[in-house]
C-alpha positions in Angstrom: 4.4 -34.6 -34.9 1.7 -32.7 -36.1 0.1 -32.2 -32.3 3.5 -30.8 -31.6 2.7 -28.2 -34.6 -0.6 -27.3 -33.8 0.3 -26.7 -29.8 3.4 -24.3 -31.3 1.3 -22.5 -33.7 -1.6 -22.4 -31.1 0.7 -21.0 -28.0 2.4 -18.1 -31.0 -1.1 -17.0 -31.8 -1.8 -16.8 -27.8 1.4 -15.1 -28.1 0.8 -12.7 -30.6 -2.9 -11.3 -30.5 -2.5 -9.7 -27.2 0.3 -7.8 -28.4 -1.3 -7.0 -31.7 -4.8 -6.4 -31.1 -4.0 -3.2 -29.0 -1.3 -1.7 -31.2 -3.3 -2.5 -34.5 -6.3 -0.6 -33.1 -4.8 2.3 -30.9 -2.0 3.1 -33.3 -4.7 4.6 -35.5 -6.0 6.7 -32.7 -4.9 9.9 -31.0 -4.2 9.1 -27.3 -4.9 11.6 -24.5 -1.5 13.2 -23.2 -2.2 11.5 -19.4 -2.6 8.1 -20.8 0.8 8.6 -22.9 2.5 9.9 -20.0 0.8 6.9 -17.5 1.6 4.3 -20.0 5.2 5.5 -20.0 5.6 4.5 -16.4 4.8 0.9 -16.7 8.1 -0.4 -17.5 9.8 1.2 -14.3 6.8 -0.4 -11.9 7.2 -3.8 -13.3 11.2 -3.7 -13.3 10.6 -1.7 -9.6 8.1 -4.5 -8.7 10.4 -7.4 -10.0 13.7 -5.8 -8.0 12.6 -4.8 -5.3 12.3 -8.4 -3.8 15.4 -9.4 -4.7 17.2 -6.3 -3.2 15.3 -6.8 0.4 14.3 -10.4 1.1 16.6 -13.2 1.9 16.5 -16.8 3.9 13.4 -19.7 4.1 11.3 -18.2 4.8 11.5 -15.1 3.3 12.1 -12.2 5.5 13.5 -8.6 5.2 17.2 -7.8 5.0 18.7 -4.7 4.9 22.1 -6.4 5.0 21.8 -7.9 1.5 25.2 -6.5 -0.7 22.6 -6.2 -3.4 20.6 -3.6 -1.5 23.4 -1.7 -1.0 25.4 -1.9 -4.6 22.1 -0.9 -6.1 21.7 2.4 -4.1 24.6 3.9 -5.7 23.6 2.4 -8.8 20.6 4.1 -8.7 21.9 7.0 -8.1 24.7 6.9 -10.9 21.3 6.0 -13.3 19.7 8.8 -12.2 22.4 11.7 -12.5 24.2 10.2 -16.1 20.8 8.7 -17.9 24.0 6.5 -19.3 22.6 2.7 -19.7 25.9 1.1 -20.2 27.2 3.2 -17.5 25.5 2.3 -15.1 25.6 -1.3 -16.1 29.7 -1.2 -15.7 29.0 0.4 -11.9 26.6 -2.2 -10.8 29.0 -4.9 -12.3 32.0 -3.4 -10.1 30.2 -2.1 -7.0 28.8 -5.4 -6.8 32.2 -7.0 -7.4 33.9 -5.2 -4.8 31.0 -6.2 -2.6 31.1 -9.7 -3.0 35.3 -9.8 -3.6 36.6 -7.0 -0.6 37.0 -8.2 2.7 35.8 -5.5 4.9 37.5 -6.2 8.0 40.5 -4.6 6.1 38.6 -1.1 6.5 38.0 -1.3 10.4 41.8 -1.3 11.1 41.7 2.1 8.9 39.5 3.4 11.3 
């Protein structure tokens, strides 16, 4: 039992000093304007970066496909994002342009045409 509590308190303190030893020592410094503004654009390339797999890539082996419905629910989503700046917007168009992607049968809309 007491390995078990030395490997949990041992994996929070890995846990924790990376976090804290940069915010302890730069919150008491003044931070150049371009490294603000560069370290505000971190979040969107690791959420790009994480996304942008799952939007493109399908099949074993991986491979590129445009066809994906989640490539093409999250270009208007995007888009929605972009124009409101509304997080729980968006969230409620993603959740029904991808239902109607996955729910819609398309053939219906070629005997529109």
């Amino acid at each position: 039992m007491a390995d078990y509590l030395i490997l949990l308190l041992g994996m929070g303190l890995v846990t924790y000093l990376p976090r804290w030893l940069p915010l302890h020592f730069l919150s008491r410094r003044s931070l150049p304007e371009w490294f603000v503004q560069w370290l505000e654009l971190i979040p969107a390339a690791i959420l790009s970066a994480l996304l942008l797999p799952a939007l493109i890539l399908g099949g074993d082996p991986r491979q590129i496909d445009y066809l994906r419905p989640e490539f093409w629910v999250a270009l208007p989503t995007f888009a929605f994002a972009w124009w409101t700046r509304s997080l729980g917007g968006t969230v409620v168009v993603g959740m029904l342009l991808f239902w109607l992607a996955k729910n819609v049968d398309v053939t219906w809309f070629a005997g529109l045409v």
